[in-house]
Phi, psi and omega in degrees: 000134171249180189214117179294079170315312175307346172227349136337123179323286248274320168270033188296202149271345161344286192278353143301273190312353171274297165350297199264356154288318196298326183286344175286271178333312267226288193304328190264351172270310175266350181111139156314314203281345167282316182290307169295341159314286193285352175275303161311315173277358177271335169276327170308299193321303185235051160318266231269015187237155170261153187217161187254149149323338183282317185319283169339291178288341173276316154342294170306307180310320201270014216242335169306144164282181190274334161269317168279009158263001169297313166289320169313280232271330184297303176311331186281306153333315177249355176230025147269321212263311172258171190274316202245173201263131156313151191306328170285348210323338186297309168290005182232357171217104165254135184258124150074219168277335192312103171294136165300168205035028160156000000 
């Protein structure tokens, strides 16, 4: 069987866009300028490399206070973790000019 990737679920765009709610999200429990920190130095890190997503979140955790990694790993639980955009994902992750939840 082949599978027409142009019309699959799986390649939609859904999991770009959760990526980029969780880091949104991500930026108002830890700070953008913290967040943006660990982004820059995590790419340094692995310029000539390749690196996993768990590397990445233990990079945010360590960079968290202890209530806020408490919310990091909730986050991580609903738009990494799971198949679906969490039930709200309209109202918490807004783009651009674009409003939420429609």
């Amino acid at each position: 069987e082949i599978t027409d990737f142009r019309s699959e679920a799986l390649w939609s765009m859904v999991p770009y866009m959760k990526g980029a709610c969780f880091y949104g999200e991500v930026a108002e429990v830890i700070g953008e300028g913290v967040l943006d920190e660990v982004i820059r130095d995590f790419y340094a890190e692995h310029r000539e490399g390749a690196a996993s997503m768990e590397e990445m979140i233990e990079r945010i955790r360590e960079r968290a206070g202890p209530e806020e990694r408490a919310q990091v790993d909730r986050l991580v639980e609903e738009w990494l973790l799971s198949l679906e955009c969490p039930e709200n994902y309209e109202e918490r992750c807004c783009f651009g000019e674009r409003s939420c939840g429609g």
